[in-house]
N, C-alpha and C positions, 0 to 999 in steps of 0.2 A: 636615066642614070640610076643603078641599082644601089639600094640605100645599105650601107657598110654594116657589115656583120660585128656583131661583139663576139670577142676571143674567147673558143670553151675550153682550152687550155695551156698552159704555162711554159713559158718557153725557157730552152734547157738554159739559164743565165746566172751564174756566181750572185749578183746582186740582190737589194732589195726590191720587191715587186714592186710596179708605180702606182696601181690602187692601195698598198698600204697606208698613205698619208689619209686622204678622202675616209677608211675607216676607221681610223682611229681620231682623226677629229668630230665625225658622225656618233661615236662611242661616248667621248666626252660631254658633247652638247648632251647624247639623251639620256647619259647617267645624271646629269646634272641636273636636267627636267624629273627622273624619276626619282633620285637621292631627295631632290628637294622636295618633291610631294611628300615622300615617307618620311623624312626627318619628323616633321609637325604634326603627321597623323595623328598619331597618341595623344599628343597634347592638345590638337584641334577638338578630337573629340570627347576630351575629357573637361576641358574646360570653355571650348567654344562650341560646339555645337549648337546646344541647348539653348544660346540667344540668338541664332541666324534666323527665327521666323520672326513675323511680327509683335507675337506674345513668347514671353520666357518659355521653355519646357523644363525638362526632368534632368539633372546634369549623369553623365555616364559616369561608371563606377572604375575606379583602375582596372579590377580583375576584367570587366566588360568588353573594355575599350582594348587591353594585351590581347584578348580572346578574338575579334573584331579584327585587328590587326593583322594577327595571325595566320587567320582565317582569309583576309587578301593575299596574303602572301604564297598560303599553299594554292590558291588560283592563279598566280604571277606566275608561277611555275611550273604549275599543271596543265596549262594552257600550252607552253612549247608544243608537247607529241601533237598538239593540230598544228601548231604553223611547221614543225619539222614534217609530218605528214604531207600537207599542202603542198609543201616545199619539195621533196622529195620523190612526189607521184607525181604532180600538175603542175605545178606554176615555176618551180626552181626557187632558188635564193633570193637571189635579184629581186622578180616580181612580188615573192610574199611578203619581202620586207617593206620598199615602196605602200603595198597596198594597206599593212595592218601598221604602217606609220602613221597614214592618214588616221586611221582609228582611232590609234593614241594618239593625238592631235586633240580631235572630239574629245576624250577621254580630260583631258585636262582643262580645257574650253569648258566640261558641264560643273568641275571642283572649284572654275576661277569664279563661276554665274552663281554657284549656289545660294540660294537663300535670299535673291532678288526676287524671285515667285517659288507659288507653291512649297510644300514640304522641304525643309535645309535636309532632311532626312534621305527623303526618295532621290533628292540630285544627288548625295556621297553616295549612295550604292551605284548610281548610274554611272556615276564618273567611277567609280574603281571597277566597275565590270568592262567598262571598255576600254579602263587601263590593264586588266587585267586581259582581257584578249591582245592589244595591241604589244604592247609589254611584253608579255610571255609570247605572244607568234613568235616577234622575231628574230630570241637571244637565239633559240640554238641557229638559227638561219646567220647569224650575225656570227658566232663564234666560228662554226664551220666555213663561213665564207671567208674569213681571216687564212685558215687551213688550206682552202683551194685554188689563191693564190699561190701557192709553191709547191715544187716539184722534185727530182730529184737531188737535183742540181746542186739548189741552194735550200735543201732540206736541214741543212745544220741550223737555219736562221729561223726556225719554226719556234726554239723555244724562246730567243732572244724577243722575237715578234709578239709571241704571245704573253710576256712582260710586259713589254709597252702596249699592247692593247689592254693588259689590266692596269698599267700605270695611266693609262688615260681615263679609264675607268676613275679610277680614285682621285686625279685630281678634278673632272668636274664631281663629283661627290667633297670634295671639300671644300669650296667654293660654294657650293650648293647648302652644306650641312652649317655654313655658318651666315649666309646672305637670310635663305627663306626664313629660319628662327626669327630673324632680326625684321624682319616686312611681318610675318605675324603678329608678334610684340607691338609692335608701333602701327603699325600701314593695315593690318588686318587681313583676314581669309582671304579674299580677292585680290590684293596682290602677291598674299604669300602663294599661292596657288596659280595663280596670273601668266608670273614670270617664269616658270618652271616648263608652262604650257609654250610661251613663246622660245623657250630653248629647242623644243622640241622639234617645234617646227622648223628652226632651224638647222639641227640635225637631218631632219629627211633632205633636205633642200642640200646640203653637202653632201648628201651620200649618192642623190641623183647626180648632181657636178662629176661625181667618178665612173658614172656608169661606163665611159667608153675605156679607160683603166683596166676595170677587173677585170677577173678572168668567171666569165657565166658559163656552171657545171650546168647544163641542160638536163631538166627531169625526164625521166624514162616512162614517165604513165606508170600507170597502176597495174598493171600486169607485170611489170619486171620490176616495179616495188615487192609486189608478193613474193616473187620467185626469188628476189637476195634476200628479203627480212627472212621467209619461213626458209632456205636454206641452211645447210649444218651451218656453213660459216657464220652468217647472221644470225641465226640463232643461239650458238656457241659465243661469239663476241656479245650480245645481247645480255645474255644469262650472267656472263661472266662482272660486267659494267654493272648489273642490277644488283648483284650483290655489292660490289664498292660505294655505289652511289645512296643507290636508295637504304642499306645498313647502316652503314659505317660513315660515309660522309653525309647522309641524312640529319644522323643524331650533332653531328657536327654543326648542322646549319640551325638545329633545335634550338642548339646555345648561341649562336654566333649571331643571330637574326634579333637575340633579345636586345644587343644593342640599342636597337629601334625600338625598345618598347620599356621592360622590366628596366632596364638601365638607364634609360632616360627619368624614369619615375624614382628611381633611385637618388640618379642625379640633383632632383628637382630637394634633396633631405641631407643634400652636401655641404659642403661651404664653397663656393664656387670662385670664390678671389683667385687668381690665378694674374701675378706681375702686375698687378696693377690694372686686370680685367676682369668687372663680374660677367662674369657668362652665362648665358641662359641653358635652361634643362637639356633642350634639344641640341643647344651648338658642339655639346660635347662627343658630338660622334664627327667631329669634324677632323679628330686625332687619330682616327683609324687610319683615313687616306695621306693625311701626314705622314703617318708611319708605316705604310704600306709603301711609299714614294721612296721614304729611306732603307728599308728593309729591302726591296726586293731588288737593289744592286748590290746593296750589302749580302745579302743571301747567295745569289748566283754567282756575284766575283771572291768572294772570299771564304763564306761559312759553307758551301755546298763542295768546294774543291777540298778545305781542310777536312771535311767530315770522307772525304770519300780514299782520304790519305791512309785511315783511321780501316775500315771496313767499306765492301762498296755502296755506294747509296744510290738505290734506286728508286723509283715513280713512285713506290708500294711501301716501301723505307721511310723515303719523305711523309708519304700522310698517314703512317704508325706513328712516329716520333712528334707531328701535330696535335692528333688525336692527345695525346698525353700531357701537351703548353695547353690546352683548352683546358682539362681535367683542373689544372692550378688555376688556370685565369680566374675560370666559374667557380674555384673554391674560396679566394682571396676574394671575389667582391661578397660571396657568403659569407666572409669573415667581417667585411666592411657591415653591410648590415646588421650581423649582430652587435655591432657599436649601435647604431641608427636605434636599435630596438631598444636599447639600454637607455634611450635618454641623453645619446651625445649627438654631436655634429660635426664628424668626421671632415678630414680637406678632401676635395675632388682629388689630390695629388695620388689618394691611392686609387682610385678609378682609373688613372691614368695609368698606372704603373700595372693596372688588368689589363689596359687598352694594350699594351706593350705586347702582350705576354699573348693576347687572343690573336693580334695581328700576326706574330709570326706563327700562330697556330694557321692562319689563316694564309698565309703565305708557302707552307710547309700542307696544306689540304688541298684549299681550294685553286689557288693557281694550278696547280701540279696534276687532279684530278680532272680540272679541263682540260690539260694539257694528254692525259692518259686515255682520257676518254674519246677525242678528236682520232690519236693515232691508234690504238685500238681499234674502229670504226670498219668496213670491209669500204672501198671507197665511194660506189654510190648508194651509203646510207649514213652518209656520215653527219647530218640534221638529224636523225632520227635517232641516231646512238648518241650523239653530243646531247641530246633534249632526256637520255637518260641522266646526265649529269644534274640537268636542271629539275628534273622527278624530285630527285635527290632531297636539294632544296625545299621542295613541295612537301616532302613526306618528313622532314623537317619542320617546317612549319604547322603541319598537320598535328604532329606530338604535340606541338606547345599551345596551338588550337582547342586542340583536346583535353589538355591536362587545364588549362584554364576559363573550359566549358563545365567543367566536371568542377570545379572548386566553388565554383560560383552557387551561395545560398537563396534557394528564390525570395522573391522580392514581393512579400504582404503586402508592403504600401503601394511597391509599382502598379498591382495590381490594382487598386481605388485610383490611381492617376493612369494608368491606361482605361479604366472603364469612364472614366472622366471627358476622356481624350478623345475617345469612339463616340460619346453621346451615349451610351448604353444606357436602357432601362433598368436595370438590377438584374439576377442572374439569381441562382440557387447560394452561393455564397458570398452576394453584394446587393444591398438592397440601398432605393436611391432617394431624397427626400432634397425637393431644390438642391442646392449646391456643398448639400453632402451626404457624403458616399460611405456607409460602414462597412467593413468586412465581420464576417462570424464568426471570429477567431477560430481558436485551436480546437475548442467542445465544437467546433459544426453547429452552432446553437446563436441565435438573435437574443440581443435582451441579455446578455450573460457580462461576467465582468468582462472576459478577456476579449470583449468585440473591441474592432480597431478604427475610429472614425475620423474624416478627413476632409478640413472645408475648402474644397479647389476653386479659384474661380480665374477665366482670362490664361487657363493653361499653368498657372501658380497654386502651389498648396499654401494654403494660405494657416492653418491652424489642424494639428492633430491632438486627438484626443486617445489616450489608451489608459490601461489598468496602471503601468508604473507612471506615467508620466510629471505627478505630483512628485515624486522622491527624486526621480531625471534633474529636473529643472531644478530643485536644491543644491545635487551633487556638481551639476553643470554651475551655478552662480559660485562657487565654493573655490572652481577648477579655475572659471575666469576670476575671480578675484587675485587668487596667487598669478596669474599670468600678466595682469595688469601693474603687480609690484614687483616682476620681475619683466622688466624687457618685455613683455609679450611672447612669454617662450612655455610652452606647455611640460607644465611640471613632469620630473623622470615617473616611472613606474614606480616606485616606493614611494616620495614624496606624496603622489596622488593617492595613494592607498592610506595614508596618513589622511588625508586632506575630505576623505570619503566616508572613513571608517564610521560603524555605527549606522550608518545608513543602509538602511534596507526594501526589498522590493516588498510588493504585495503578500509573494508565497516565502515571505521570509528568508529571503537570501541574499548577502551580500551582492554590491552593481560589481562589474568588471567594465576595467578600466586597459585601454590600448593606447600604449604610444604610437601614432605613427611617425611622427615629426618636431619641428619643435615648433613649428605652427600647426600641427593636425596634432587632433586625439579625440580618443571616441570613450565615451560611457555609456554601458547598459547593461539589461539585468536579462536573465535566461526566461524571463518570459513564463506563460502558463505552461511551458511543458516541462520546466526547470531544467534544463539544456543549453548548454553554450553551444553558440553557431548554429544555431535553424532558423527556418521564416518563423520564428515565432519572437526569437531576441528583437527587446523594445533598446531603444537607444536614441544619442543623439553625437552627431560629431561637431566641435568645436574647430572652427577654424578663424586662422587670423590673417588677413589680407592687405595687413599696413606696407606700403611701397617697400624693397628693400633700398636704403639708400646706397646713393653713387660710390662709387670705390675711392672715387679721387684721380684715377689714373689715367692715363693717357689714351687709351682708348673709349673713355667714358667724354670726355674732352671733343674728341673727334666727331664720333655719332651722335654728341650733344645736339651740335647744331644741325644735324639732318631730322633729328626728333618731333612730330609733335608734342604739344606741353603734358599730355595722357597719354599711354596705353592705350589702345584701342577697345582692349576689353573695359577700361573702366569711363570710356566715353560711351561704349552700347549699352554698358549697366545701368547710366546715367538717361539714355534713351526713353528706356524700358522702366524706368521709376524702380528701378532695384536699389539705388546707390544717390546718395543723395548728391548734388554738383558741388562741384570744387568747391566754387566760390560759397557756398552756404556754409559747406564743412570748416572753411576758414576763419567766419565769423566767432564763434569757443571753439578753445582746444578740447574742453570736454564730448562735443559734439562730432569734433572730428575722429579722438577715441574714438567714441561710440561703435560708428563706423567699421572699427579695426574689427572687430569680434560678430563671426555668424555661426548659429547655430540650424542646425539640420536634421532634422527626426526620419528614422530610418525604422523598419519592424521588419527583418531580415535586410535580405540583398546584399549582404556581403559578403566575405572569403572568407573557406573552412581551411585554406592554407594561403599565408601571407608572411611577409618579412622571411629573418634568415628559414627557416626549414621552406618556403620556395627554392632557394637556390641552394639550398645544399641538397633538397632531392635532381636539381639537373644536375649538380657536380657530380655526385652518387649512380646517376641513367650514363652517363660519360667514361665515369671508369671503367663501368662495366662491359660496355660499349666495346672502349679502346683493348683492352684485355681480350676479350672475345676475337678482335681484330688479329691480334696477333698470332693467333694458332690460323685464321682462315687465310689471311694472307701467304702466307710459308704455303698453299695449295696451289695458288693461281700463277697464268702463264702470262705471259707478252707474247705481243708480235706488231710490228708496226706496219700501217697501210699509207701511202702516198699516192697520188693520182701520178700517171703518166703524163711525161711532158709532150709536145708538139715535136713529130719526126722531123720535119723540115727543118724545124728552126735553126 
């Protein structure tokens, strides 16, 4: 008996296809495995990493960790053109998704293990490289497979379909963006990373369940790859999609993607009470897919038919008038920030009221532009032209990659704690003496004042030594004293300049003082080159790390009892002899103060742009953007491709 063939194409039927259910529940589980990994990134490795080995390390710098992030991302996305490639010449849809699921499987398996052997280090690149091949293979495989389910038939049901496969998108994404925060917090990396992994696998295992459902477009080989990609058509449709995608809705994804990073950090400088829930940094992206779930029926049943009452609104219509809700979104949390810089602390309610304002940007781009980009396509390249949509993204993330490689001041000290790290003997600008390490400062010169000395030992810097450090540690006891008889809240920008004044560096120059938060701020003095923002600025950042207390509210109530009695981070702190145990701390309340207040010596390594002027130069790269859009749009052409149904049927 001959074993039953799968269907390569769509039979002529009014209905919804039957493999539609199988990928859109497939979509769900692995947005929910991949939403939840990315949700916590940022914050994993901004404040967890650095304790996953057996000795503390070096904690990552905000700008580091956005840049890091970023940097996954434009490989999440850059990775499609091979699984669309793959897909397209050799293997089809079907098969390449199946095989680089298993990937991503592994991929999440190495982020749940990390930091039980070897370098916490080496396992996060290993697990985001195979998230990023796995990941990025098989969206555009995934997106166009949605597409090749239907035919002429019931061609009207394509853009309905492709809703709800982003509606499913977003609700495992919020599900996801508010579960993994909360297993971090409490439950720690390994399961925040854990359960994301076993979504995943659950998803490939529903999408195999459908295989005798779909409809499998059979790859043509790589020979009649070449001859439709480099034909006019393909090339023409190609050319045309590269500029939407990779310009215009590129810059789009620039801003949209910080969600997951600058926003979250933002977040974390809010007042996060919301009904009677404090919320953590990262749960706050959990309101996009909220609102995406209400928008995008509110959009297509109401706002999309009254606008086209009005003039017609087309594919190209839709993500001009986006481009422009992003423009405000990004401008309004730059507003918000500049509160934050001043010394206040803003309600999350107006982050919200951005999240509002991005989603229907996002709803009005990015639905529409996959949707643009799918029927556009010539029909057997249509992975390879969809995986232009997902470039897009790539070269999006690339921008914010880049702008946040480029701001970041090298790091002096990093430098004595990586040669530390290596075992190194000294070098021409680090000389080593037991367990510590000097640099030659600014003059290129040993023995001078401005050398910068550092006693590491066990992977801990344990005592620096530099030219201002004597006036540092004055300005800094001055800043926690007013912090200690206020709530613990770091005096505004004026207050501190009051609180500093008269105080001066070595080469005679007032310290500069940085609000970041009202538990972060930083002091320091421009160093021997007399310069603010280079590796040469000596400093120190004052943080305060007292619990915030419970809300009181009902959801604090509920998650009480699933809680350990700590934080996870402040049971590893406790591990590690950073942090002294509960039960000690308890014994004086002076003691436990204590506790509340760390200080940090830095001699560069941080950002030549931060706070508001970040985000009002992405609001500023957007308008111009969007503007631009508009005269190149009024150029380009439509035409829609649909694969041929089955004659018989």
């Amino acid at each position: 008996m001959s074993k039953p063939k799968y269907r390569t194409a769509p039979a002529p039927t009014p209905g919804m296809p039957g493999g539609i259910p199988y990928i859109v529940g497939n979509e769900a589980a692995e947005r929910f495995s991949f939403y939840g990994m990315k949700t916590i990134l940022v914050i994993f490795m901004v404040e967890y990493l650095w304790l996953m080995n057996d000795l503390p390390g070096r904690a990552m710098s905000r700008a580091e960790a956005v840049e890091k992030n970023h940097l996954f991302n434009t490989f999440v996305y850059f990775t499609p053109l091979l699984g669309a490639f793959v897909s397209d010449a050799f293997l089809g849809k079907y098969r390449t998704i199946i095989w680089l699921s298993i990937v991503y499987c592994l991929g999440h398996a190495t982020l749940a293990f990390m930091g039980m052997w070897g370098d916490a280090a080496w396992w996060l690149a290993g697990g985001l490289v195979l998230i990023s091949l796995g990941s990025g293979g098989i969206k555009p495989c995934v997106s166009a497979h949605v597409g090749d389910q239907f035919g002429q038939t019931n061609a009207g049901l394509v853009t309905k379909v492709f809703n709800y496969f982003y509606w499913s998108i977003n609700l495992g994404a919020f599900v996801s963006t508010l579960l993994t925060p909360w297993l971090l917090e409490w439950y720690g990396p390994h399961w925040a990373f854990g359960v994301p992994g076993i979504l995943m696998c659950l998803a490939t295992i529903v999408f195999w369940m459908g295989r005798w459902k779909f409809i499998h477009v059979p790859a043509k080989g790589l020979n009649h790859f070449k001859e439709e990609f480099f034909s006019r058509e393909g090339m023409g449709a190609f050319g045309k999609l590269a500029i939407v995608n990779l310009l215009f809705v590129g810059a789009f994804w620039a801003l949209f993607d910080q969600t997951g990073s600058s926003w979250v950090l933002q977040a974390a400088d809010l007042d996060r009470n919301v009904l009677g829930m404090q919320l953590l940094p990262s749960q706050i992206q959990a309101f996009n897919p909220v609102l995406i779930l209400i928008f995008i029926p509110l959009f297509t049943s109401f706002l999309y038919p009254g606008i086209s009452k009005v003039f017609p609104l087309s594919p190209l219509r839709k993500i001009g008038i986006g481009l422009f809700i992003m423009v405000v979104a990004f401008g309004l949390v730059a507003a918000v920030q500049e509160r934050i810089d001043a010394g206040y602390r803003p309600s999350i309610l107006w982050q919200l009221l951005a999240y509002c304002l991005l989603t229907a940007s996002e709803v009005m781009v990015s639905i529409v532009a996959l949707e643009y980009s799918y029927t556009q396509a010539p029909r057997r390249m249509k992975s390879m032209v969809v995986s232009l949509y997902l470039l897009g993204v790539a070269s999006g993330n690339f921008l914010t990659y880049g702008i946040n490689l480029g701001i970041q001041i090298p790091d002096t000290l990093g430098d004595l704690y990586e040669a530390a790290e290596k075992h190194t003997a000294g070098s021409k600008k680090i000389s080593v003496e037991g367990n510590q390490y000097t640099h030659q400062g600014y003059d290129k010169t040993f023995g001078t004042e401005d050398d910068v000395t550092a006693k590491i030992e066990k992977g801990a810097i344990l005592e620096v030594q530099c030219a201002s450090r004597a006036v540092l540690e004055e300005a800094a006891g001055r800043i926690e004293t007013h912090m200690r008889s206020h709530d613990w809240t770091a005096p505004t920008p004026e207050t501190a300049q009051e609180l500093i004044a008269g105080i001066q560096d070595p080469w005679g120059r007032p310290l500069n003082y940085v609000f970041i938060n009202t538990q972060l701020c930083r002091i320091s003095s421009d160093g021997p080159d007399q310069k603010f923002k280079t590796p040469w600025d000596e400093g120190i950042v004052i943080s305060v790390s007292r619990p915030e207390p419970d809300s009181g509210g009902w959801l604090d109530a509920i998650l009480g009892r699933l809680q350990p009695d700590q934080p996870w981070l402040d049971r590893r702190k406790e591990e590690q002899g950073l942090k002294p145990k509960a039960a000690e701390a308890e014994e004086g309340e002076e003691e436990a103060e204590a506790s509340y207040l760390t200080r940090e010596a830095f001699i560069g390594g941080q950002a030549r742009l931060e706070g508001s002027p970040y985000f009002w130069l992405f609001t500023w790269i957007m308008l111009g953007t969007a503007v631009v859009y508009l005269f190149v749009a009024r150029k380009l052409t439509t035409r829609m491709y649909l694969h041929e149904e089955e004659a018989d049927a």
